[in-house]
PAPAKE-954684 format. One record per residue (C-alpha): residue number from 1; residue in three letters; x, y, z. Coordinates in steps of 0.05 Angstrom, whole numbers. Layout:
% residues N
NUM; ALA; X; Y; Z
...
This chain:
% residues 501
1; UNK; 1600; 4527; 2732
2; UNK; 1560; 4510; 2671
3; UNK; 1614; 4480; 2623
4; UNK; 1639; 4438; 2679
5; UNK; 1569; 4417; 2691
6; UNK; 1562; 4397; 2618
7; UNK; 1622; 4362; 2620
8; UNK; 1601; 4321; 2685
9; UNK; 1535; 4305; 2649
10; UNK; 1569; 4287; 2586
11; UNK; 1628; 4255; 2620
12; UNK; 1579; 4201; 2655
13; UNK; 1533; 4184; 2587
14; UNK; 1601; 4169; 2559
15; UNK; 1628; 4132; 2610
16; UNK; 1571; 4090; 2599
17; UNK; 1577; 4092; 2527
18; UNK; 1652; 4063; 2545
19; UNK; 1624; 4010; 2600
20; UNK; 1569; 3976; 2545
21; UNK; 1631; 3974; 2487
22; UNK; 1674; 3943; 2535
23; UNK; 1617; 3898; 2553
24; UNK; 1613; 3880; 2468
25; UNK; 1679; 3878; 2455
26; UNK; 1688; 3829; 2509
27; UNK; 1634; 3788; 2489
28; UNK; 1655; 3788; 2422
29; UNK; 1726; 3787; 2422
30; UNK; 1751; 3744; 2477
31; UNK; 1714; 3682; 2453
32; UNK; 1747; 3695; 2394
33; UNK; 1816; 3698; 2427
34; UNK; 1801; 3645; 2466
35; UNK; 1799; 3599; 2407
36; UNK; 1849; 3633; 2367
37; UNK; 1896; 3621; 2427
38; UNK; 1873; 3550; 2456
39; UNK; 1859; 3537; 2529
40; UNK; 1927; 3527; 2557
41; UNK; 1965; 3589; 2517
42; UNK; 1901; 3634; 2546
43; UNK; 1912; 3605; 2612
44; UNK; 1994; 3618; 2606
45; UNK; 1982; 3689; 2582
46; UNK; 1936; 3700; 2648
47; UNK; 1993; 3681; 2692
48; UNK; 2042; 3729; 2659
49; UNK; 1989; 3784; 2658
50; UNK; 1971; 3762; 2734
51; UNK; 2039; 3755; 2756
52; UNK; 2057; 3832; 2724
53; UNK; 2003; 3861; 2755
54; UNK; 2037; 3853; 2828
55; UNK; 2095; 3911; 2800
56; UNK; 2037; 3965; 2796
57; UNK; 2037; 3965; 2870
58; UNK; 2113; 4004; 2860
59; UNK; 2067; 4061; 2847
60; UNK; 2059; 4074; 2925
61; UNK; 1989; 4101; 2920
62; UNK; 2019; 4160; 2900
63; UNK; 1969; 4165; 2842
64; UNK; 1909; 4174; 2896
65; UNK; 1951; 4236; 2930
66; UNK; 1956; 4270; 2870
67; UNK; 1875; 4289; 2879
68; UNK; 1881; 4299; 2948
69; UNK; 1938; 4357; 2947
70; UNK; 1911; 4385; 2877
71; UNK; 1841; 4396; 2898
72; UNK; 1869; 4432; 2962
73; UNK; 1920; 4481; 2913
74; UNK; 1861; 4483; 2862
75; UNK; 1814; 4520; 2915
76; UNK; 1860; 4571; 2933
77; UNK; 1883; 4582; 2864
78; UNK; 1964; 4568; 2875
79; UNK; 1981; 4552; 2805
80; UNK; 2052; 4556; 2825
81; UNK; 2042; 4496; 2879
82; UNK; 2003; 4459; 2816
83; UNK; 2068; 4469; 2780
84; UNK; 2107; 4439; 2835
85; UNK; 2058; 4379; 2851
86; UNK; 2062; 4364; 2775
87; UNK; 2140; 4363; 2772
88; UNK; 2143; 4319; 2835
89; UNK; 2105; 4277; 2808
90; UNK; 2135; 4271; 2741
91; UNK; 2193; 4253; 2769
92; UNK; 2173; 4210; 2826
93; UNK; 2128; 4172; 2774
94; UNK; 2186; 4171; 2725
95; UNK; 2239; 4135; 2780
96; UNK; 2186; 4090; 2794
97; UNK; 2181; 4065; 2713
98; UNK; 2248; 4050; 2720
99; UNK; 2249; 4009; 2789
100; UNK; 2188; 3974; 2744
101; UNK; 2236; 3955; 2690
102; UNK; 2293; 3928; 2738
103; UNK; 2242; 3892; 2773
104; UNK; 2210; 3857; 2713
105; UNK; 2276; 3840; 2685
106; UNK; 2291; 3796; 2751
107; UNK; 2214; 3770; 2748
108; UNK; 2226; 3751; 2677
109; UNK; 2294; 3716; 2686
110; UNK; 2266; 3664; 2750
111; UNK; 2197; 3651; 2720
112; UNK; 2208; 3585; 2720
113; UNK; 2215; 3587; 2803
114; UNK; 2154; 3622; 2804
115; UNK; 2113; 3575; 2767
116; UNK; 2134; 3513; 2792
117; UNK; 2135; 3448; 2755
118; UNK; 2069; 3452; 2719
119; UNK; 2095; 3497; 2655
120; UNK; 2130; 3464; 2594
121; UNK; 2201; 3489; 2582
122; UNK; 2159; 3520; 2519
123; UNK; 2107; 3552; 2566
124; UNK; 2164; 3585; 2605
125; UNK; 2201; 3612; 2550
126; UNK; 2139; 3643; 2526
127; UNK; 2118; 3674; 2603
128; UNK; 2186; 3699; 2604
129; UNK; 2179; 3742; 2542
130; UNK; 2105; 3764; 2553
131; UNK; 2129; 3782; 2627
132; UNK; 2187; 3824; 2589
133; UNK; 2130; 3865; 2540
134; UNK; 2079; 3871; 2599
135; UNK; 2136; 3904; 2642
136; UNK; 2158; 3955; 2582
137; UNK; 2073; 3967; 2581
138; UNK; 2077; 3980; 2654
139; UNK; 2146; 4025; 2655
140; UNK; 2110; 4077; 2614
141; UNK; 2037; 4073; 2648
142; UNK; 2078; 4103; 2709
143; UNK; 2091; 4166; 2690
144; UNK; 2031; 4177; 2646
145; UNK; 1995; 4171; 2712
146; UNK; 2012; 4237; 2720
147; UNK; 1975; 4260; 2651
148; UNK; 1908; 4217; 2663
149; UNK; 1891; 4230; 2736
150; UNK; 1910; 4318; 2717
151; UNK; 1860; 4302; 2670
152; UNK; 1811; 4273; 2713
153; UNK; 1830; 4328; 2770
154; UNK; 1810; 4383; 2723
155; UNK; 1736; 4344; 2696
156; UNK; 1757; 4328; 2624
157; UNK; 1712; 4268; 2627
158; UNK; 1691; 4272; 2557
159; UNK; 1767; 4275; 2533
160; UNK; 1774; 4219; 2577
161; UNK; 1718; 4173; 2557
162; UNK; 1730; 4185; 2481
163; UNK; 1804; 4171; 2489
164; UNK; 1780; 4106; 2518
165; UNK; 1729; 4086; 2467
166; UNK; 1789; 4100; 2416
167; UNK; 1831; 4046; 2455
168; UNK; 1772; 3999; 2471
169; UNK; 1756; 3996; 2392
170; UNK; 1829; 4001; 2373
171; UNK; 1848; 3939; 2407
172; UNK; 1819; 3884; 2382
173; UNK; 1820; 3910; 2313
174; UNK; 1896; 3910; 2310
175; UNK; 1909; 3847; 2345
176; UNK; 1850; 3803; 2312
177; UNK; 1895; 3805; 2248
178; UNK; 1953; 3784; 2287
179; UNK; 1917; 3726; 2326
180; UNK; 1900; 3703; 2260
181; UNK; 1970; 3708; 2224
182; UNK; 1984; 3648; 2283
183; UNK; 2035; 3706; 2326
184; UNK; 1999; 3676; 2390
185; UNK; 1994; 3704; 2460
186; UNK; 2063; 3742; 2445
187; UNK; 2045; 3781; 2381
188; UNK; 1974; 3807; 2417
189; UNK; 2009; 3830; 2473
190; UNK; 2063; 3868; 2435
191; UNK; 2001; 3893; 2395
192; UNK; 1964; 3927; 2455
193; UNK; 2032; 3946; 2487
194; UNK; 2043; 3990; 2429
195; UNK; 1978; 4014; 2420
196; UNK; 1975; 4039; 2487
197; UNK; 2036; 4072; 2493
198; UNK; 2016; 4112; 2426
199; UNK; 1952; 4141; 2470
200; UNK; 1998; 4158; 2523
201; UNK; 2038; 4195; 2484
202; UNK; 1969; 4230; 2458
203; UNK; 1949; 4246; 2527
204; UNK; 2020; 4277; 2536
205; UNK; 2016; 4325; 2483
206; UNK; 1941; 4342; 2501
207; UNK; 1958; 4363; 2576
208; UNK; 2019; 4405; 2547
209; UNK; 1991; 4437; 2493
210; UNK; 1922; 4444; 2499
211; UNK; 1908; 4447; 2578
212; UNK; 1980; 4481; 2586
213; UNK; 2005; 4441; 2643
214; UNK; 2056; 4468; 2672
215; UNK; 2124; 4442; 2708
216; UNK; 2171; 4474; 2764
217; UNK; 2220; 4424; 2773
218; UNK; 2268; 4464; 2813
219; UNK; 2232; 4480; 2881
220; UNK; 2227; 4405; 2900
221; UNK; 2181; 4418; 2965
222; UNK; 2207; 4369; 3016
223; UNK; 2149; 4378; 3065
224; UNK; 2098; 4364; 3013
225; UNK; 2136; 4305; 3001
226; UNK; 2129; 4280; 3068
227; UNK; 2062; 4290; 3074
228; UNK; 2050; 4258; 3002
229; UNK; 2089; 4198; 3026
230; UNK; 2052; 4187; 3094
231; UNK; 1978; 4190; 3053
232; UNK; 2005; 4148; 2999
233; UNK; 2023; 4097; 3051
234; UNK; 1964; 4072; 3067
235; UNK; 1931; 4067; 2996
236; UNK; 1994; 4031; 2986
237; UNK; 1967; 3977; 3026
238; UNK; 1902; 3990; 2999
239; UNK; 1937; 3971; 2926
240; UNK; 1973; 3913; 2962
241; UNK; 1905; 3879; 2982
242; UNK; 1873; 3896; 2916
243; UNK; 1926; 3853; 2876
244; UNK; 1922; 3803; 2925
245; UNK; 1839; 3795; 2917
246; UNK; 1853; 3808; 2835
247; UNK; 1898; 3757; 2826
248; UNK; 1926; 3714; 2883
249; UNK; 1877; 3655; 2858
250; UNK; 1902; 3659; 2791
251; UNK; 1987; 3650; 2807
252; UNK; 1966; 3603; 2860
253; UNK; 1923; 3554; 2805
254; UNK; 1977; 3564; 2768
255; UNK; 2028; 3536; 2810
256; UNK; 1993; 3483; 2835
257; UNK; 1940; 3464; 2774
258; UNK; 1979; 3490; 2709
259; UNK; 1941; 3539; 2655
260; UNK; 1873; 3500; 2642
261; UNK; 1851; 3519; 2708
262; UNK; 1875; 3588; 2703
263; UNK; 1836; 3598; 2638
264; UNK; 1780; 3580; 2670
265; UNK; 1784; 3616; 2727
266; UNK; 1807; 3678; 2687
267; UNK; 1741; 3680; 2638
268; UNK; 1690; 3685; 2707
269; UNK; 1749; 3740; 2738
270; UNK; 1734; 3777; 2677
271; UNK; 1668; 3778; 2683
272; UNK; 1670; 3805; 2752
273; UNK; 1719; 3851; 2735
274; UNK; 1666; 3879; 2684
275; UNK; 1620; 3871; 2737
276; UNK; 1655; 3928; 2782
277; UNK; 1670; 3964; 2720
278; UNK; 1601; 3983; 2715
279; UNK; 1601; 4017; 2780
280; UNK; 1660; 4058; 2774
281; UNK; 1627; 4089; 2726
282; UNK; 1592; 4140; 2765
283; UNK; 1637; 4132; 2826
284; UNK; 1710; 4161; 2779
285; UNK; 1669; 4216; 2760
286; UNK; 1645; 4241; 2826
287; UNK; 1712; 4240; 2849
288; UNK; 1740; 4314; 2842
289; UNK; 1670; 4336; 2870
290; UNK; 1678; 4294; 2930
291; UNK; 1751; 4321; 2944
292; UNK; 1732; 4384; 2931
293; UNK; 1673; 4382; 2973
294; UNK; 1715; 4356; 3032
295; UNK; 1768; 4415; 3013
296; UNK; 1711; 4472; 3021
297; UNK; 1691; 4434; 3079
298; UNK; 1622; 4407; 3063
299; UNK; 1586; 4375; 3132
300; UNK; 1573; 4308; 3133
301; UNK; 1500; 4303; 3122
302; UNK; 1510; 4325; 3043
303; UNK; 1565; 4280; 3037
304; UNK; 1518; 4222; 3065
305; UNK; 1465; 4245; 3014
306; UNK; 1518; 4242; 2958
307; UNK; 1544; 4177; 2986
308; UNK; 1467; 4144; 2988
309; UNK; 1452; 4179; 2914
310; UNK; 1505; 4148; 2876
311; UNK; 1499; 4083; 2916
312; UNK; 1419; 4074; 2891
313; UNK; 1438; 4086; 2822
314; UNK; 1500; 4036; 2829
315; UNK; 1448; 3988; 2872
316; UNK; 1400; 4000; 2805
317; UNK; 1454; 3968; 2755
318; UNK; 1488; 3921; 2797
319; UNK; 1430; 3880; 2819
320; UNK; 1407; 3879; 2746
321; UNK; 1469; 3848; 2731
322; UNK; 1474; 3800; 2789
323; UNK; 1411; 3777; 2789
324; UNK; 1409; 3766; 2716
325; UNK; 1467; 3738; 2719
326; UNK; 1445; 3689; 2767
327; UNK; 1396; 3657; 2725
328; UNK; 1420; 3668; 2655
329; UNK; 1493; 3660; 2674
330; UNK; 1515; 3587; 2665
331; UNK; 1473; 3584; 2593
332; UNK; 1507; 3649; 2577
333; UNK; 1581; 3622; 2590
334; UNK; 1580; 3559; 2551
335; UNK; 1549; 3589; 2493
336; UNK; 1599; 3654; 2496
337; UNK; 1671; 3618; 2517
338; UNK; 1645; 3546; 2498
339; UNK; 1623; 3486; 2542
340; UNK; 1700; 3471; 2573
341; UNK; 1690; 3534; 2612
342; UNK; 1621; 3525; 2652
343; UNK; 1657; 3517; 2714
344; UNK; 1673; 3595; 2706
345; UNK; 1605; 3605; 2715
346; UNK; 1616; 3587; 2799
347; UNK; 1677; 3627; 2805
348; UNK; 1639; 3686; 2772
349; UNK; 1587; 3681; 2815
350; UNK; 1620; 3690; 2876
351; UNK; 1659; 3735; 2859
352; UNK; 1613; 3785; 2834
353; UNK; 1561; 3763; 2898
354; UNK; 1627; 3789; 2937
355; UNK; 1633; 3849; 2905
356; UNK; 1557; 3873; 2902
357; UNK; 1561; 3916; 2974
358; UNK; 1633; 3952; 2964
359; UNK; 1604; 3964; 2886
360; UNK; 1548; 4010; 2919
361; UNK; 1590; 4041; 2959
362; UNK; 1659; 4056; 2925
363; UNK; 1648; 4129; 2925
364; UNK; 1653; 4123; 2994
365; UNK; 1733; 4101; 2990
366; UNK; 1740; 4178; 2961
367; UNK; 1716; 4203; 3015
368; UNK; 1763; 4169; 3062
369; UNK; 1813; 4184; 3019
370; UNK; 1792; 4267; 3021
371; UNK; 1782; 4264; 3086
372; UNK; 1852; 4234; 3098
373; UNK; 1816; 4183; 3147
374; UNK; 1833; 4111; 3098
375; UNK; 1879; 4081; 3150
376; UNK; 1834; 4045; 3187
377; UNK; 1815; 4003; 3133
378; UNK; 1875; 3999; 3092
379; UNK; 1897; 3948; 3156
380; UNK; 1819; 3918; 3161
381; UNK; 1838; 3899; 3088
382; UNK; 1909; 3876; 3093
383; UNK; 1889; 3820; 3143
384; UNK; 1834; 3802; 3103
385; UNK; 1876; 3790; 3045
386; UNK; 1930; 3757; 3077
387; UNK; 1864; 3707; 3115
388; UNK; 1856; 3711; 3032
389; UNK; 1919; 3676; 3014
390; UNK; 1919; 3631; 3079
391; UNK; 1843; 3603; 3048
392; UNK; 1848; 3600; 2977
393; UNK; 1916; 3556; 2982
394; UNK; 1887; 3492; 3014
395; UNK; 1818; 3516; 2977
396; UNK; 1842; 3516; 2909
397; UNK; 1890; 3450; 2922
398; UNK; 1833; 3411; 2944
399; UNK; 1773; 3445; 2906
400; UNK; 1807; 3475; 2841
401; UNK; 1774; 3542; 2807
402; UNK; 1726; 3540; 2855
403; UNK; 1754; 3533; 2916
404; UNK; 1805; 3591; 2904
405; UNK; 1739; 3637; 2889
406; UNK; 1708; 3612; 2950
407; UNK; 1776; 3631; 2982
408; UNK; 1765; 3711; 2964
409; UNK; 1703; 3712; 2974
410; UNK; 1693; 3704; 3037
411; UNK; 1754; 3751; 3045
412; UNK; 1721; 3800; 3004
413; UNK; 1654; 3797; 3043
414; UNK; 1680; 3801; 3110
415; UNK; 1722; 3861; 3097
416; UNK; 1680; 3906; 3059
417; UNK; 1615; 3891; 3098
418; UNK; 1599; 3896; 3176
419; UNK; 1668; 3921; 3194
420; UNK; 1671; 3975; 3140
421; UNK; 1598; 3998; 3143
422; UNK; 1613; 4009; 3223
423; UNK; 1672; 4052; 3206
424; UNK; 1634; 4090; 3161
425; UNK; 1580; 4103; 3207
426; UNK; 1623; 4114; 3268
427; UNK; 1681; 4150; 3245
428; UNK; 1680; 4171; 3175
429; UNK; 1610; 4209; 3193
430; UNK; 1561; 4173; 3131
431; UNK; 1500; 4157; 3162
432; UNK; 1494; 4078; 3147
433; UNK; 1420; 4069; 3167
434; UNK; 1404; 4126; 3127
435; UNK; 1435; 4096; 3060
436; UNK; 1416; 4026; 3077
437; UNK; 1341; 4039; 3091
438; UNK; 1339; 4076; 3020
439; UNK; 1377; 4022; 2992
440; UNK; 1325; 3967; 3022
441; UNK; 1267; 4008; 2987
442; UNK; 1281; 3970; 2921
443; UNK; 1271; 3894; 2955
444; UNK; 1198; 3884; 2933
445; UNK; 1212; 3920; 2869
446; UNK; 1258; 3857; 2859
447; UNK; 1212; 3807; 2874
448; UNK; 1175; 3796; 2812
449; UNK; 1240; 3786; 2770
450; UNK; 1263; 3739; 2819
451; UNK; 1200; 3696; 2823
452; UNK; 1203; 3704; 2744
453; UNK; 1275; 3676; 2742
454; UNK; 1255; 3615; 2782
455; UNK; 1208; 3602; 2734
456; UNK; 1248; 3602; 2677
457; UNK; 1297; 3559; 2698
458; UNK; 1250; 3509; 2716
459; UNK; 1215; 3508; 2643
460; UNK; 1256; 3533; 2591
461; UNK; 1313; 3507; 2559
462; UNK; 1363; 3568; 2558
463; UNK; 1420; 3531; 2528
464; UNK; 1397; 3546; 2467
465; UNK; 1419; 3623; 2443
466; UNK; 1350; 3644; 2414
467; UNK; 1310; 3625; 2480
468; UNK; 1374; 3659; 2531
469; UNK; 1368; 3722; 2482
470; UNK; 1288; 3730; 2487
471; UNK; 1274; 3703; 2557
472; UNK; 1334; 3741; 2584
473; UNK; 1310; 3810; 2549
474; UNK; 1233; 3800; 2580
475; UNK; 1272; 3788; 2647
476; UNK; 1303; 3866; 2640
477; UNK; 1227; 3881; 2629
478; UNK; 1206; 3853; 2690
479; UNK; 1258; 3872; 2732
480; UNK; 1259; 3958; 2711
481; UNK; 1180; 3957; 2709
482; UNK; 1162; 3954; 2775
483; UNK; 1234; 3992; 2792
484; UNK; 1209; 4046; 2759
485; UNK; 1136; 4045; 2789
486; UNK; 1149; 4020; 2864
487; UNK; 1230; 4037; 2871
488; UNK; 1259; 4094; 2837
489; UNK; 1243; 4164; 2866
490; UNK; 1249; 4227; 2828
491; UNK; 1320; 4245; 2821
492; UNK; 1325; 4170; 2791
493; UNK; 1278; 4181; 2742
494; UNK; 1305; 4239; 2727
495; UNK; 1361; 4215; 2705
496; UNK; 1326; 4166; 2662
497; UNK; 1285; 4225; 2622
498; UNK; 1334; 4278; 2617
499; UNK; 1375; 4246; 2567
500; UNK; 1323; 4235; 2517
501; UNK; 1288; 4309; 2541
């Protein structure tokens, strides 16, 4: 157990090591590509990139099953069933690519009754060929599915995480050169595109030769298949409400507003997206244990102390960021993507406020999953998201940016907080007043950096970099201090030490 032990520890200090570069190059190459590109081309590229993102739903959740039925052949050992599972797979994942392609081809050829009126004949030529690349970039993210989450499956986080610190520092250094030769929104897309399919490929020839994953195409289990399909469903409509919450807001701005206010909503959907990233950290790498907990048929009452261990940690980080980003936010924004974009600053913040409780407690969607017991909310979220699309509409008509944000969440909150929480505690078998009275033993930990906050923004002039840098640095200070005196217990502070132990 040792070396996978090792490569859980490792696998989550370079996860974070991955989080905090995508943090900086964020910060320091989007405002870059935001002026390279302009305000309206950024915006237009959002829309394509929004508009794609609806075909990764013809995945079917199929990804998520993959852990389920593994971790159960895993534990008794049937390598022959692997073998199987990763041939149906293959190929299910492989038809799909295709049905991506056909699909993408239609989106691209009737973009211009997708976006309405507000796009330039110019505008829709150029969505129609960045939908075109983005689809191609899709096809082949299908059946590499198979490759990443086999990785994942059999803990090689560190193969994982340094893979992705390649790509994250890959990126921008290939397409920074092309932004600047003037090749626009179209020439950094083809960039990434073929950057990532080159790590795909990678990942390919890693599974097959050096973690000799094997195939057995010919016993195509028709049970298995059923069963597959039934889980699948429901994280299907799990997948459906995610793209909905993602990026609803941003096709309908762009139908009814045009690309300015899509740019502007896009640079505070980043941020939240970063935001959530941080907490997926831990959660991705707990997942085999959890499965494979469920599998061996752990009781409940370790899978609540799991549950409520990761979700302190996750509380930890996220109300850092949130309440930072609270008071240093709107200084922060119009010095990093310039002063036409301080209305992002709004539509971040309500966002990430919406996403703060399901943060803490993503892990807790793996467990569902394992348990095979995610219906319930797969529908709780489906009719939030469609009470999603029903708000933001008239919202983001009559309020712009804002409105649409204000649209999700409220969507957001309702579905992942009372409702959710119940289910947990009534059905799922996580005891919710357990993990929420260890959660609430942080609150007066947090009160001096809030009071400190205040205070700041009353007296100091944060729009000016050298002030956000230094008074925002003392406010980390104030806010881990008394964490670390009043909140953290031992297991947190472990965690802290060890590394530099």
């Amino acid at each position: 157990m040792e070396p996978k032990f090792n490569q859980l520890k490792v696998g989550v200090l370079l996860s974070y090591i991955s989080r905090i570069i995508t943090v900086v190059v964020g910060l320091v190459y989007t405002p870059v590509m935001i002026r390279l590109l302009g305000q309206n081309e950024y915006g237009l590229y959002n829309i394509a990139a929004s508009t794609i993102s609806y075909l990764g739903i013809l995945n079917f959740g199929f990804g998520s099953a993959y852990m389920r039925f593994y971790s159960r052949y895993k534990v008794n050992e049937d390598h022959k069933k692997i073998a199987i599972l990763n041939s149906m797979f293959l190929t299910i994942f492989s038809l799909l690519g295709v049905l991506v392609i056909i699909a993408g081809v239609i989106l691209a050829l009737n973009v211009d009754l997708i976006f309405g009126t507000t796009l330039s004949s110019q505008e829709l030529q150029t969505a129609q060929i960045l939908v075109l690349i983005l689809v191609i970039n899709l096809s082949v993210s299908f059946p590499a599915i198979v490759f990443n989450t086999y990785l994942q499956a059999n803990e090689k986080f560190v193969f994982q995480n340094v893979f992705l610190i390649l790509a994250q520092l890959t990126t921008p250094l290939i397409n920074l050169p092309i932004l600047l030769a003037g090749y626009g929104s179209i020439g950094m897309v083809a960039g990434t595109v073929t950057i990532n399919i080159i790590l795909e490929v990678i990942i390919f020839i890693y599974c097959i030769k050096k973690m000799e994953m094997r195939f057995l195409f010919e016993d195509f289990d028709r049970h298995l298949m059923i069963e597959m399909t039934v889980f699948s469903s429901y994280i299907f409509v799990n997948m459906i409400v995610e793209q909905i919450n993602n990026n609803v807001d941003k096709t309908i701005l762009g139908r009814f507003q045009g690309t300015i206010p899509v740019a502007i909503y896009s640079i505070g959907s980043n941020l939240n997206i970063y935001y959530q990233q941080l907490s997926l950290t831990i959660a991705n790498v707990f997942t085999p244990r959890v499965h494979r907990m469920v599998a061996e048929e752990t009781d409940d009452f370790e899978l609540t102390q799991l549950f409520t261990r990761v979700g302190r940690v996750q509380f930890i980080l996220m109300s850092l960021v949130l309440t930072g980003f609270i008071f240093f936010g709107r200084p922060f924004i119009g010095i990093w993507a310039g002063r036409d974009y301080y209305q992002s600053f709004p539509v971040a913040l309500l966002l990430m406020t919406a996403s703060f409780v399901p943060a803490i407690q993503n892990i807790g969607i793996e467990i569902q999953q394992a348990k095979n017991m995610h219906q319930f909310q797969s529908w709780v979220y489906l009719t939030i998201a469609l009470g999603n699309i029903l708000l933001s509409i008239p919202l983001a008509q009559k309020y712009g940016v804002v409105g649409a944000a204000l649209g999700t969440a409220v969507a957001v909150i309702i579905g992942n907080g009372g409702i959710i929480n119940w289910y947990y505690h009534k059905k799922i078998g996580m005891n919710m007043t357990y993990f929420w009275k260890e959660i609430s033993k942080f609150i007066p930990a947090l009160l001096p950096a809030i009071i400190y906050g205040f205070l700041v923004n009353q007296f100091v002039d944060l729009y000016q970099i050298r002030y956000l840098i230094i008074f925002g640095f003392i406010y980390v200070l104030i806010f881990m201090i008394p964490l670390w005196l009043v909140g953290m217990n031992d297991y947190e502070k472990y965690l802290v030490k060890n590394p530099f132990n």
